[in-house]
MDAnalysis code that builds the backbone (N, CA, C; Angstrom):
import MDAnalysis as mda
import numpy as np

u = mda.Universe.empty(663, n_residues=221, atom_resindex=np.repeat(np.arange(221), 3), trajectory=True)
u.add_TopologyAttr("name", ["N", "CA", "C"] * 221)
u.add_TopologyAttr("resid", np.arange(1, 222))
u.add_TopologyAttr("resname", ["UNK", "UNK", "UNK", "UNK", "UNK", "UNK", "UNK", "UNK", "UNK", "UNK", "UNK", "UNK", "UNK", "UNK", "UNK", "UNK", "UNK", "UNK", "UNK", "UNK", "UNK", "UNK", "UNK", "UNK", "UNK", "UNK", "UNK", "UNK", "UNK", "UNK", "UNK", "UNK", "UNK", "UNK", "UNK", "UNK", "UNK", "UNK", "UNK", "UNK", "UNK", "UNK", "UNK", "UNK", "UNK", "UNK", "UNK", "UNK", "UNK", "UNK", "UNK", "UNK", "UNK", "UNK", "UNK", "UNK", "UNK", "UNK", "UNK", "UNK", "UNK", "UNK", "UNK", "UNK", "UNK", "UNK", "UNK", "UNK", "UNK", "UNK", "UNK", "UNK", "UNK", "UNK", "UNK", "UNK", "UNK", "UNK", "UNK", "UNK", "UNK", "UNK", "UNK", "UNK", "UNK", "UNK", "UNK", "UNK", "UNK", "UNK", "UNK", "UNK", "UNK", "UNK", "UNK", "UNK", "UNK", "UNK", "UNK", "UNK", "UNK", "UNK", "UNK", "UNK", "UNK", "UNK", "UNK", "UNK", "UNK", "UNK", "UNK", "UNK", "UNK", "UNK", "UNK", "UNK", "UNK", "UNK", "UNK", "UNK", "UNK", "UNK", "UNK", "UNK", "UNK", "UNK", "UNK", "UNK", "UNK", "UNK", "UNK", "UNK", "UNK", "UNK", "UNK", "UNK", "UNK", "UNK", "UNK", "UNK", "UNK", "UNK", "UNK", "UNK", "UNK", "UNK", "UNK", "UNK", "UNK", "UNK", "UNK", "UNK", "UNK", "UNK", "UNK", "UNK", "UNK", "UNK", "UNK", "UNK", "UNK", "UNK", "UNK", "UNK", "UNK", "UNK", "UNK", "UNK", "UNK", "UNK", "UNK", "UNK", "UNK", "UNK", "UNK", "UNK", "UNK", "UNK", "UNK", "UNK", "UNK", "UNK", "UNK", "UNK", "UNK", "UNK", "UNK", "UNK", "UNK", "UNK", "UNK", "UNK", "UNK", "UNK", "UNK", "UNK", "UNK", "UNK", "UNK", "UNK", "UNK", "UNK", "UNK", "UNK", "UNK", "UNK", "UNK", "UNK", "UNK", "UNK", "UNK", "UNK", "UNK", "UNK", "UNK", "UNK", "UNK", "UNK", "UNK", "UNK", "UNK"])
u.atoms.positions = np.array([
    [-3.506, -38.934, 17.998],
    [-2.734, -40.139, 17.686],
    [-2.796, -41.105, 18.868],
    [-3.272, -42.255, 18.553],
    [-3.051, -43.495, 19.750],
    [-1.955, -44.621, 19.570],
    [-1.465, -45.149, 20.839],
    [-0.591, -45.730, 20.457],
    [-0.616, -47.326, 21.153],
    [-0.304, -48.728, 21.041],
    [-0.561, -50.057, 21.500],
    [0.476, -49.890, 22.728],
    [-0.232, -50.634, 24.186],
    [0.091, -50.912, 25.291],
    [0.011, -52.600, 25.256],
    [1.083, -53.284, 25.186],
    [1.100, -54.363, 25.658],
    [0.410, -54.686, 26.942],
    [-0.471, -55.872, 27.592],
    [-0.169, -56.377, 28.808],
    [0.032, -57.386, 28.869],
    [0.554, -57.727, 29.886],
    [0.305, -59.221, 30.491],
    [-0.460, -60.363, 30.380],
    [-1.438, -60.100, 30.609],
    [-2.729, -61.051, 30.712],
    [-3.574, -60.822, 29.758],
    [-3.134, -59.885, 28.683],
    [-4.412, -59.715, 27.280],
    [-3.610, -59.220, 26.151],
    [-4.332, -59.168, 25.192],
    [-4.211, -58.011, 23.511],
    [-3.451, -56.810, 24.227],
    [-2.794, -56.175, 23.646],
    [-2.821, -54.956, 23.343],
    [-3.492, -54.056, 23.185],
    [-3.693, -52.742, 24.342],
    [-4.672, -51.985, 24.527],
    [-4.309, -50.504, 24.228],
    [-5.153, -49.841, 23.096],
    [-4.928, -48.722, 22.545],
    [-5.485, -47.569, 23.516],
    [-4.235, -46.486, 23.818],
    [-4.309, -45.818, 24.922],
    [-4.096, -44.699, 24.022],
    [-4.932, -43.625, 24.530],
    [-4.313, -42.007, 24.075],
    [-3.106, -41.527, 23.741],
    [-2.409, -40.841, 23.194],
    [-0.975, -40.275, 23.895],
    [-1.097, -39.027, 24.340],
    [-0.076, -38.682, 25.174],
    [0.012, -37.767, 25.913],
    [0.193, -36.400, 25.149],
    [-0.367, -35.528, 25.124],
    [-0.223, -33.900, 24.332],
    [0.460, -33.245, 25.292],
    [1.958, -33.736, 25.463],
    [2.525, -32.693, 26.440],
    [2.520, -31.618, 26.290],
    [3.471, -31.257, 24.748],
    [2.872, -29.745, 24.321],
    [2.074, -28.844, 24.542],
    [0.567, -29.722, 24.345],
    [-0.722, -29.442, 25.112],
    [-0.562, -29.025, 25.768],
    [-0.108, -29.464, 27.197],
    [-0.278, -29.109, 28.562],
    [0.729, -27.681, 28.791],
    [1.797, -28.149, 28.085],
    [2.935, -26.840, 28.778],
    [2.397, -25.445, 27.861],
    [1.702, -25.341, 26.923],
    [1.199, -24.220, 26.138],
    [-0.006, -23.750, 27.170],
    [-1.085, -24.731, 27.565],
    [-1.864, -24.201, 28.565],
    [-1.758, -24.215, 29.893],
    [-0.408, -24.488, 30.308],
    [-0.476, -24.842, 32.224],
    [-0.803, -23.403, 32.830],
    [-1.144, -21.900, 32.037],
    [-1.587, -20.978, 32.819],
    [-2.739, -21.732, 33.151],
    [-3.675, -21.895, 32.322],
    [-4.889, -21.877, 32.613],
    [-5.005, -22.979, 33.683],
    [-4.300, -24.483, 34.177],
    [-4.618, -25.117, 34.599],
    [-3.558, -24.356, 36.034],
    [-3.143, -23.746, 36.064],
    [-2.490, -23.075, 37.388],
    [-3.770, -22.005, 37.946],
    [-4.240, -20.915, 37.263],
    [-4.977, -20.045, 37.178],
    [-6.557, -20.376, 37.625],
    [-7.070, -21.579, 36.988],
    [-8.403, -21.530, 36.796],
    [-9.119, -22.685, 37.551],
    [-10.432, -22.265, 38.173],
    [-11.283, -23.695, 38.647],
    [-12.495, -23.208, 38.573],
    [-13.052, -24.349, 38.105],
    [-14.754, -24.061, 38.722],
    [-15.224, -23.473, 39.400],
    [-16.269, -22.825, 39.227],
    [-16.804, -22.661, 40.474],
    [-18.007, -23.064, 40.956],
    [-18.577, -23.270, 42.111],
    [-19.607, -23.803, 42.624],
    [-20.923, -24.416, 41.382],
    [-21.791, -24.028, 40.812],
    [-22.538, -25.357, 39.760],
    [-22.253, -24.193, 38.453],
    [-21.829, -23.450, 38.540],
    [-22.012, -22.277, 37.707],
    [-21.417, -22.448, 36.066],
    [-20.498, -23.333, 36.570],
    [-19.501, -23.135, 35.251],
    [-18.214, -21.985, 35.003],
    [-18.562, -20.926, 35.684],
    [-17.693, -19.705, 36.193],
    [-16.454, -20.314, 36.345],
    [-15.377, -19.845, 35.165],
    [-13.949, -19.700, 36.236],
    [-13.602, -18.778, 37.003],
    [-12.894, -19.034, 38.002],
    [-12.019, -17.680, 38.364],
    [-10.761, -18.304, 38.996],
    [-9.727, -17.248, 39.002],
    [-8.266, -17.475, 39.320],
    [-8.286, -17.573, 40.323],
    [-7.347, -18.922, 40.800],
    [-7.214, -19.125, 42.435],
    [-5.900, -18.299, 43.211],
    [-5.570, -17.363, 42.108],
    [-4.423, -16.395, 42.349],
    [-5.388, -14.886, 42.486],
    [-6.081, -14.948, 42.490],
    [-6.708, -13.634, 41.768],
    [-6.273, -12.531, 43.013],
    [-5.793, -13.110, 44.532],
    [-5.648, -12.192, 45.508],
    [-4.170, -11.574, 45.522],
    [-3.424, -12.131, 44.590],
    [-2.203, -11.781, 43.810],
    [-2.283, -10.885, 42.976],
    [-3.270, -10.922, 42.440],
    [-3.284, -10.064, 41.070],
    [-4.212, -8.928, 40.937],
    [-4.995, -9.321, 42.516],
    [-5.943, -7.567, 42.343],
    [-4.934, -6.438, 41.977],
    [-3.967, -6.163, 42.304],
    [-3.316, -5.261, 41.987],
    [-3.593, -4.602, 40.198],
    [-3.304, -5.654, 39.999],
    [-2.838, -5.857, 38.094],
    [-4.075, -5.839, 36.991],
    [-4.151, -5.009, 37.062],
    [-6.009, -5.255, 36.296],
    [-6.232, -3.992, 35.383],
    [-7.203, -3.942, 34.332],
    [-7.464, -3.212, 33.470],
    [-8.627, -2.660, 33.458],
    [-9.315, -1.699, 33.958],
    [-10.799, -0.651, 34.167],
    [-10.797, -0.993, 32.147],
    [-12.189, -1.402, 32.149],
    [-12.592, -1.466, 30.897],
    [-13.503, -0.685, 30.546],
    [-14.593, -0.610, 31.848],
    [-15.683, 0.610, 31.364],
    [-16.473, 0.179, 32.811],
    [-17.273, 1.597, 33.003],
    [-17.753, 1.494, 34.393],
    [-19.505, 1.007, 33.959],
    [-19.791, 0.176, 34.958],
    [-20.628, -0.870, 35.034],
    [-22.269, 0.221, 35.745],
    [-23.018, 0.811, 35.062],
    [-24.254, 1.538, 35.758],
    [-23.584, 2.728, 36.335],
    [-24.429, 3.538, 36.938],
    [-24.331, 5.260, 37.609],
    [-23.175, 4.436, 38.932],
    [-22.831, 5.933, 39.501],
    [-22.206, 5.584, 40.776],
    [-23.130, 5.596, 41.544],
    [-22.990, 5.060, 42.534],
    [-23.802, 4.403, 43.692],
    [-23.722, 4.891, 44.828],
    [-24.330, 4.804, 45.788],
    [-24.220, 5.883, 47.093],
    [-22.641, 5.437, 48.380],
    [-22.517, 4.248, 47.813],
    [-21.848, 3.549, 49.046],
    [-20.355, 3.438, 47.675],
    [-20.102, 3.274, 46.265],
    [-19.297, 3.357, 45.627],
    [-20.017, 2.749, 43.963],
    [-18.604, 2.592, 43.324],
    [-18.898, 2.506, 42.164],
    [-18.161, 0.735, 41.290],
    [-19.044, 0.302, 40.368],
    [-19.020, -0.832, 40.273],
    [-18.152, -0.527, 38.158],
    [-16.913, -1.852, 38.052],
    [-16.587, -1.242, 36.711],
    [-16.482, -3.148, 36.346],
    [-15.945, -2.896, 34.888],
    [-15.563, -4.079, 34.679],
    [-14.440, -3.718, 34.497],
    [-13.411, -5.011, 34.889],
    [-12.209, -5.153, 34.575],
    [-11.284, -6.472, 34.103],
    [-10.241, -6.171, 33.869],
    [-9.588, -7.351, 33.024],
    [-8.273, -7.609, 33.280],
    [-8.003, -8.658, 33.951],
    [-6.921, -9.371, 34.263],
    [-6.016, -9.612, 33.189],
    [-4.346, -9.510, 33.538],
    [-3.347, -10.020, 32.371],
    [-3.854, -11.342, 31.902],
    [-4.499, -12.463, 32.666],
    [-4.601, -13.734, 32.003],
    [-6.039, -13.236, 30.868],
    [-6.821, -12.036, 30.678],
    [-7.676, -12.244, 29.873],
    [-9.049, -12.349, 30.727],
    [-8.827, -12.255, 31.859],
    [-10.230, -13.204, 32.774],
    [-11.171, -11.265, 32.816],
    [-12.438, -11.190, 32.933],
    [-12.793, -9.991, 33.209],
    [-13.830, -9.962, 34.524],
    [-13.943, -9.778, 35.073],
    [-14.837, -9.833, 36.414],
    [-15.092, -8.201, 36.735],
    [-16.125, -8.194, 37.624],
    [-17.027, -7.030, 38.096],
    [-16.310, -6.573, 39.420],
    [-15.658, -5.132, 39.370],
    [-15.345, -4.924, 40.605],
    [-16.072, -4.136, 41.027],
    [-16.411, -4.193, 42.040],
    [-17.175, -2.633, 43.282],
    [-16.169, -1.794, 43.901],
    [-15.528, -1.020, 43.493],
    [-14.855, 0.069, 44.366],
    [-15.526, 0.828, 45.444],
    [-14.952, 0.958, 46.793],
    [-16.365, 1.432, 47.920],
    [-15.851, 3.030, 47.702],
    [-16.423, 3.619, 48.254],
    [-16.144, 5.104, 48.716],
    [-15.051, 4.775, 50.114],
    [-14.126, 6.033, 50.398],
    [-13.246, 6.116, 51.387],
    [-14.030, 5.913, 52.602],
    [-15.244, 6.235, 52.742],
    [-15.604, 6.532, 53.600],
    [-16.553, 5.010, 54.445],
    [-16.589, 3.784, 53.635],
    [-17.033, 2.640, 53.508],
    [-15.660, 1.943, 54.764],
    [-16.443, 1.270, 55.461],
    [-15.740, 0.461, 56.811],
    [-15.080, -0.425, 56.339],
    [-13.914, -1.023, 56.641],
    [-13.518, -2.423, 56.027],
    [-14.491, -3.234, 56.268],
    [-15.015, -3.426, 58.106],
    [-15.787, -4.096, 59.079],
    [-17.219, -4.247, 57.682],
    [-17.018, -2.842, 57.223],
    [-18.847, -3.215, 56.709],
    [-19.044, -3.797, 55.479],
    [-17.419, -3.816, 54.674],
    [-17.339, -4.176, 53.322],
    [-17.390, -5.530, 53.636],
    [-16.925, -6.329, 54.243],
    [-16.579, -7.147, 54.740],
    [-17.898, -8.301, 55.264],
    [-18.796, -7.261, 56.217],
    [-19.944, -7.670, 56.011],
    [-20.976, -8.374, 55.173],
    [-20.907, -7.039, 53.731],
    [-21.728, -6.858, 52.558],
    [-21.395, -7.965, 51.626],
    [-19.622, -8.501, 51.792],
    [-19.386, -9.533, 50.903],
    [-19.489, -10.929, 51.803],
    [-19.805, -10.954, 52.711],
    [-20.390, -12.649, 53.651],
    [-21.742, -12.449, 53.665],
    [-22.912, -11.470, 53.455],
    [-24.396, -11.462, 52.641],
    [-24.086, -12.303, 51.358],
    [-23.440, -11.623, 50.433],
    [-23.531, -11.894, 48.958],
    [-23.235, -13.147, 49.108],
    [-21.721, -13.449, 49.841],
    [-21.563, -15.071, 49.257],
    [-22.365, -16.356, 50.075],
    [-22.957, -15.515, 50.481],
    [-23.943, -16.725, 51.397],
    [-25.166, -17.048, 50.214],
    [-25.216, -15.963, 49.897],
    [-26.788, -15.804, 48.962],
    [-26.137, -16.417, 47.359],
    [-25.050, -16.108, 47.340],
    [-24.437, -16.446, 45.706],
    [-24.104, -17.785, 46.133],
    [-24.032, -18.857, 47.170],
    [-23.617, -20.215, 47.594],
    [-25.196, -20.579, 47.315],
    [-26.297, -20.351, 47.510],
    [-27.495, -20.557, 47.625],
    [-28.290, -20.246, 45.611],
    [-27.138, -20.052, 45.012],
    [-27.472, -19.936, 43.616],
    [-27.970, -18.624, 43.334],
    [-28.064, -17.126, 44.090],
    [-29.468, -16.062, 43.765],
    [-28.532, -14.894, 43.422],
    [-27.586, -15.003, 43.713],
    [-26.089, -13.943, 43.705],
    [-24.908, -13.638, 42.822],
    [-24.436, -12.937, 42.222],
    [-22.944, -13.028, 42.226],
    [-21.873, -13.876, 42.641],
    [-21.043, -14.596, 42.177],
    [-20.213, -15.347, 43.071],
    [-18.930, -13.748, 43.806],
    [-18.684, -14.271, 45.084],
    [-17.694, -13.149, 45.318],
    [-16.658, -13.760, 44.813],
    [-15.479, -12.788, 44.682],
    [-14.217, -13.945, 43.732],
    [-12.957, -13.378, 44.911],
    [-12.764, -12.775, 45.530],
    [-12.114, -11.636, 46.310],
    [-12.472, -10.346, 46.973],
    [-11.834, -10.454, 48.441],
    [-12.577, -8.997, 48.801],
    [-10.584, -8.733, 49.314],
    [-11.102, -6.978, 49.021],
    [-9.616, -6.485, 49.031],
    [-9.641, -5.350, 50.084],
    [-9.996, -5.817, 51.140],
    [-9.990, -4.651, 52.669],
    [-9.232, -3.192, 52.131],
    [-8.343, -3.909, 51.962],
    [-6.926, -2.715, 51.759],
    [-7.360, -1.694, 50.895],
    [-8.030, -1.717, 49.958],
    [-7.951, -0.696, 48.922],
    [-9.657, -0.602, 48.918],
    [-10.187, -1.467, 49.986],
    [-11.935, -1.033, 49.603],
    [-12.335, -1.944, 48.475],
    [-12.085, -2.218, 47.731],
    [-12.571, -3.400, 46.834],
    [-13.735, -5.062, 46.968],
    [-14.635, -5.074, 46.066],
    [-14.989, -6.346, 46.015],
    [-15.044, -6.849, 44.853],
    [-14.680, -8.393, 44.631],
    [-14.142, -8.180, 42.756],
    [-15.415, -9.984, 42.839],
    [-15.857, -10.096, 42.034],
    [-17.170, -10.418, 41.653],
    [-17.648, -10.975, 40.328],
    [-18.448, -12.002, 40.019],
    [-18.722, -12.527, 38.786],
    [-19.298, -12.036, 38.070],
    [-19.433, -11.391, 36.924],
    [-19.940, -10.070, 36.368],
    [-21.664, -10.447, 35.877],
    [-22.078, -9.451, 35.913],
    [-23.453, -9.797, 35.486],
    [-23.429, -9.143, 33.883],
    [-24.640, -9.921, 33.032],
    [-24.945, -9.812, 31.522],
    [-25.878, -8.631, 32.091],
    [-26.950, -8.623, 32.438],
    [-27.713, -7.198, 31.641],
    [-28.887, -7.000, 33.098],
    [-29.678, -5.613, 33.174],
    [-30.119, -5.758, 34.356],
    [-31.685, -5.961, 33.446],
    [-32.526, -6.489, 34.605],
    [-33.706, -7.270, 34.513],
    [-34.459, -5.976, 33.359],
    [-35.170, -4.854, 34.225],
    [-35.503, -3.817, 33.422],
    [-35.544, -3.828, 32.063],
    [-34.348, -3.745, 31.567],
    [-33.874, -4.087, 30.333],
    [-33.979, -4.733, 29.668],
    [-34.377, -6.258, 30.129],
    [-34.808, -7.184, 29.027],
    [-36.148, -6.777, 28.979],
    [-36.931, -6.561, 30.274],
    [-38.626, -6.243, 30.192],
    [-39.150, -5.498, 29.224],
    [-38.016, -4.636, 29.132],
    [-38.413, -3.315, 27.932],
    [-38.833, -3.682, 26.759],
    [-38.071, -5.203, 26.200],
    [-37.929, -5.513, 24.837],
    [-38.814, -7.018, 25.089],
    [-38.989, -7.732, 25.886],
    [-39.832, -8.790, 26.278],
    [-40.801, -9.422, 26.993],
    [-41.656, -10.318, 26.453],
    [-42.571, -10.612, 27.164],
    [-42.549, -11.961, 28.118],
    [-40.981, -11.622, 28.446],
    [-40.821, -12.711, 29.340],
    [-41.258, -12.667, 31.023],
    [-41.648, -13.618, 31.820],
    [-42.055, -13.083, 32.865],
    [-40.951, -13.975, 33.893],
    [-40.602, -12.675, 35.003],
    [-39.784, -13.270, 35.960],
    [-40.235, -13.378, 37.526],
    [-41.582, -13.361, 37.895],
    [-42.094, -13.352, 38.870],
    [-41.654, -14.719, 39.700],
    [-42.347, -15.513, 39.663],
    [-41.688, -17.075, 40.326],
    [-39.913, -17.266, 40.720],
    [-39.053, -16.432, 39.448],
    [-37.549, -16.504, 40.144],
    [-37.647, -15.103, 41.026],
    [-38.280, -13.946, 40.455],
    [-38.362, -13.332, 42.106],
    [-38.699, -13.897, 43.147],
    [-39.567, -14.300, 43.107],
    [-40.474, -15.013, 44.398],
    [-39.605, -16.001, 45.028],
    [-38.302, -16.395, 44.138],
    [-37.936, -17.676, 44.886],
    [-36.337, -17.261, 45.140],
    [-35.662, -15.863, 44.700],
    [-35.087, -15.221, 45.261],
    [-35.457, -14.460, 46.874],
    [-36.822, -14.184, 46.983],
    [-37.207, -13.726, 48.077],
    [-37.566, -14.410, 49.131],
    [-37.768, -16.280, 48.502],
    [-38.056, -16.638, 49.969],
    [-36.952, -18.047, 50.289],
    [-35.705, -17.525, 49.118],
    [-34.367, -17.546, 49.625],
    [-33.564, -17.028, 50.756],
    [-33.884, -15.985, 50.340],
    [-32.887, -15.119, 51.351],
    [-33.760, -15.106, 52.489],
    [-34.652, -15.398, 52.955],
    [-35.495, -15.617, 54.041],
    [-35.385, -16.629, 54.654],
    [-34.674, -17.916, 53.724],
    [-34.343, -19.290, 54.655],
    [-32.453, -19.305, 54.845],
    [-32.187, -18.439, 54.182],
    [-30.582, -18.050, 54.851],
    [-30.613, -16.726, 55.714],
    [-31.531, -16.643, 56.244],
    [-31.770, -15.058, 56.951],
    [-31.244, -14.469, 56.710],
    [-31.565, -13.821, 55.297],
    [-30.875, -12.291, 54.910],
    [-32.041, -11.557, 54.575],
    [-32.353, -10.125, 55.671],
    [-32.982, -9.570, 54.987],
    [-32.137, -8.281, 53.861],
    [-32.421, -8.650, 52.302],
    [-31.675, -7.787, 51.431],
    [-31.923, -6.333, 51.725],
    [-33.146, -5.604, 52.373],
    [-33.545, -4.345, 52.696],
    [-33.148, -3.366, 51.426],
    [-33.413, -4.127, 50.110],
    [-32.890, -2.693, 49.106],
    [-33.965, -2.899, 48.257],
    [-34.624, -1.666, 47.764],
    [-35.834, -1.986, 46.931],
    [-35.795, -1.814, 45.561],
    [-34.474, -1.191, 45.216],
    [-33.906, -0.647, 43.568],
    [-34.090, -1.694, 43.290],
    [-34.609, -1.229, 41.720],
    [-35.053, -2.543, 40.595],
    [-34.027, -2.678, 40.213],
    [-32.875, -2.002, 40.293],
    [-31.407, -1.952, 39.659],
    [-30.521, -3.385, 39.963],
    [-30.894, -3.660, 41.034],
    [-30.096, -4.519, 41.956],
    [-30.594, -6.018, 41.461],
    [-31.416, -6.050, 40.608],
    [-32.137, -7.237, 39.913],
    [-31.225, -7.387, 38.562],
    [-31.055, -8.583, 38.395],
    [-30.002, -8.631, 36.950],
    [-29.973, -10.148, 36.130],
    [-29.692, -10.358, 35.456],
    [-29.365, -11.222, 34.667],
    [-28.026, -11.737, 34.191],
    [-27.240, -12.968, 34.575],
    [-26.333, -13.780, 34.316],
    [-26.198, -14.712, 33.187],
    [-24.933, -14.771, 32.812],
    [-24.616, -15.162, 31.571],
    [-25.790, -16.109, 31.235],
    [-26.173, -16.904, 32.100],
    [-27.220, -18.094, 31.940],
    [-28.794, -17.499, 32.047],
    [-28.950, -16.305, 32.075],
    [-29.843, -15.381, 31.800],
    [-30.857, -16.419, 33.134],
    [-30.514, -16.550, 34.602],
    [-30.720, -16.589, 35.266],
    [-30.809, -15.609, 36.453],
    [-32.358, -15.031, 37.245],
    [-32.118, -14.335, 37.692],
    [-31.435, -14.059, 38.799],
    [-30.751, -13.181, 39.703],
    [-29.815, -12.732, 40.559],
    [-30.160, -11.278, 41.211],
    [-29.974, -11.454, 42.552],
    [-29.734, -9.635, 42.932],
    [-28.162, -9.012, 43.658],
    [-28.249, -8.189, 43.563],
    [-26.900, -7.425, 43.546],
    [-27.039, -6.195, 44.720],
    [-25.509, -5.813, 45.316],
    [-25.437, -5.100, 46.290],
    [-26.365, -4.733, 47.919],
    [-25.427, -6.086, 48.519],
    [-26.088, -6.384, 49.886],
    [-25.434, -5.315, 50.631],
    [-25.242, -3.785, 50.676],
    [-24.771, -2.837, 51.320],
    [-26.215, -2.854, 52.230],
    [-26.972, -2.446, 52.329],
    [-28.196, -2.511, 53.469],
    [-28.326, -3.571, 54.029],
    [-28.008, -4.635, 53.804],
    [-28.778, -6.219, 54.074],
    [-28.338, -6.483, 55.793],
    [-29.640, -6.964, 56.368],
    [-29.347, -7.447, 57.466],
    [-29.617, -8.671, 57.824],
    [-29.031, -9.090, 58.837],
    [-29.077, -10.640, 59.628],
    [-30.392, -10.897, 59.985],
    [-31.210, -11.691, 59.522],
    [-32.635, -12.002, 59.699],
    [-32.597, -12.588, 61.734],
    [-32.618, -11.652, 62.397],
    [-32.774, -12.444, 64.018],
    [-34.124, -12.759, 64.401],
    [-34.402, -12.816, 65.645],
    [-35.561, -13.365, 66.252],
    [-36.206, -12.160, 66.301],
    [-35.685, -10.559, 66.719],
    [-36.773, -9.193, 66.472],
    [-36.886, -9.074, 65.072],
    [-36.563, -9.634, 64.471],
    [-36.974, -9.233, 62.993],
    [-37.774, -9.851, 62.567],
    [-37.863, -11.164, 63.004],
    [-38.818, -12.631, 62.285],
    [-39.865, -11.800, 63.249],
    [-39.973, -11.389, 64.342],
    [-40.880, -11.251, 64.738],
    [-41.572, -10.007, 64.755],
    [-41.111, -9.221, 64.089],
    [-41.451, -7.838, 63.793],
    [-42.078, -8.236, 62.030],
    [-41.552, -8.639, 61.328],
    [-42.204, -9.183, 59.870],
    [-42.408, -10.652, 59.639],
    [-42.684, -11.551, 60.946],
    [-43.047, -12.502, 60.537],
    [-42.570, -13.896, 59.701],
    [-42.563, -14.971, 59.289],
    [-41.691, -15.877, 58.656],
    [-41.399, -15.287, 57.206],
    [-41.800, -14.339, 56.445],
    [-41.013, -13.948, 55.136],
    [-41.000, -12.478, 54.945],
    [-39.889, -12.058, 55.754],
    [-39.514, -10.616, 56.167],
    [-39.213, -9.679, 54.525],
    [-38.547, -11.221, 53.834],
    [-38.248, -10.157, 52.393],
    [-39.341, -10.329, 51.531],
    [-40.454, -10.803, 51.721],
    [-41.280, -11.011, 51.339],
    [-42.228, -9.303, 51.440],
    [-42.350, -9.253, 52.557],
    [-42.896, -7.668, 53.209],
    [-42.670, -6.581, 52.808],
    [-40.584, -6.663, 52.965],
    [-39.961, -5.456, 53.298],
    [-39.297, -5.433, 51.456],
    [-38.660, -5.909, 51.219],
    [-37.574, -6.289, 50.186],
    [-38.326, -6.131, 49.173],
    [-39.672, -6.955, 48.593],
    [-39.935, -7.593, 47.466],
    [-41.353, -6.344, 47.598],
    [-41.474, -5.595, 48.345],
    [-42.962, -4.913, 48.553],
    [-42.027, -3.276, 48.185],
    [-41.030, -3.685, 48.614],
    [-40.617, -1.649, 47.607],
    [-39.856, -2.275, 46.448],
    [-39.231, -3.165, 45.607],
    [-39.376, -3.615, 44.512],
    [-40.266, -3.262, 43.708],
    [-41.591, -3.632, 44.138],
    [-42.768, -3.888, 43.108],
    [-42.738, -2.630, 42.813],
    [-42.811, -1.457, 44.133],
    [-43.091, -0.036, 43.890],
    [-42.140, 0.532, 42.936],
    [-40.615, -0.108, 43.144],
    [-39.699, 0.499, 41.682],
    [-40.350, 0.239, 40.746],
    [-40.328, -1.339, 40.214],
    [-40.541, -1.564, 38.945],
    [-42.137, -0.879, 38.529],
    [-42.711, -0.233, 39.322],
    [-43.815, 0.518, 38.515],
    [-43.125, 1.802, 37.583],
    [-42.053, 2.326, 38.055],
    [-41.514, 3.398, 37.074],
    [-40.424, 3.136, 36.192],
    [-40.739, 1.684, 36.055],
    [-40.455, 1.484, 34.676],
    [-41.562, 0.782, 33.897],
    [-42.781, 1.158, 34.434],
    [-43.814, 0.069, 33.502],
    [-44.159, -1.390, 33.848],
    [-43.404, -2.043, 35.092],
    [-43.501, -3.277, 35.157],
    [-44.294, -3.899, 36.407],
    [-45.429, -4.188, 36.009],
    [-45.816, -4.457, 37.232],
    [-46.129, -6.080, 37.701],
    [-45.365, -6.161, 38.731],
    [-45.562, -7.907, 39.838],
    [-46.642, -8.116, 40.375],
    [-47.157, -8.833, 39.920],
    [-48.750, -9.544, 40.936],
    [-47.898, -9.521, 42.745],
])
């Protein structure tokens, strides 16, 4: 419904009206929710409130050497990817593993991190749709070039990822590719550039990759 604004100096100008209703039925969401970086992703700007409060929906792949990854679901409905570490996981190193990721997920190739929860070992995370493998099985789509440009990503934010599981390769809602779990990943320094040269993940990273994805059938030029 619109309604006439008199002015001053002209006609009468037909303006919107206000859906207060509107607003007070949804002010969770406009308390709760923002963008995130080009993604489209919401996540709660409370969410460090509410790690507590959450719902295990189903666990996300095998357990993992360093811990285990589930999906879960917030009272507002929101569901995001958590990583639970093992006891035995450093705060110092969790801590680490999630300033890799969000450097690399700021750079578009990552997960967004959404929260890291020292206290309980936790990293809570933008969930991924399906891992790469998996689509290969059923398609003849080829993802070489977004590897290639995942790998000489993380080479101009000096991260070497150091993990060669094909596992860690995945697919986002936007069926854009991504890699996952920077628990190995190190700080690209000057002995490293100079021990592998200007594209270290190029060498190290993307050269035991290829060797996974041979046991599943897939092989990278």
């Amino acid at each position: 419904m619109r309604r006439l604004l008199a002015h001053k100096d002209g006609p009468a100008q037909i303006v919107p009206k206000i859906d207060y209703e509107f607003i007070e039925n949804n002010m969770i969401n406009l308390i709760f929710f923002n963008a995130t970086r080009d993604t489209g992703y919401l996540k709660p700007r409370s969410i460090k409130k509410m790690s507590d409060d959450f719902e295990v929906i189903k666990q996300l792949g095998k357990d993992g050497a360093q811990g285990v990854v589930y999906l879960v679901e917030f009272p507002n409905r929101l569901r995001v990817a958590m990583k639970q570490f093992k006891p035995t996981k450093s705060p110092a190193r969790i801590q680490v593993e999630a300033d890799f990721q969000s450097a690399a997920a700021d750079a578009g190739i990552a997960p967004e991190v959404m929260h890291v929860d020292l206290e309980n070992k936790r990293i809570f995370m933008e969930p991924m749709q399906c891992r790469l493998v998996d689509v290969l099985k059923t398609s003849n789509k080829r993802f070489e070039e977004d590897l290639y440009h995942i790998m000489q990503t993380l080479d101009k934010i000096d991260i070497l990822h150091n993990d060669g599981n094909a596992l860690n390769l995945m697919l986002n809602s936007r069926d854009e590719l991504q890699i996952i779990d920077f628990g190995l990943s190190k700080k690209i320094d000057k002995k490293l550039r100079k021990k592998w040269g200007e594209f270290p993940n190029k060498k190290v990273t993307l050269f035991m990759m290829k060797k996974e994805l041979k046991k599943y059938n897939i092989h990278i030029k």
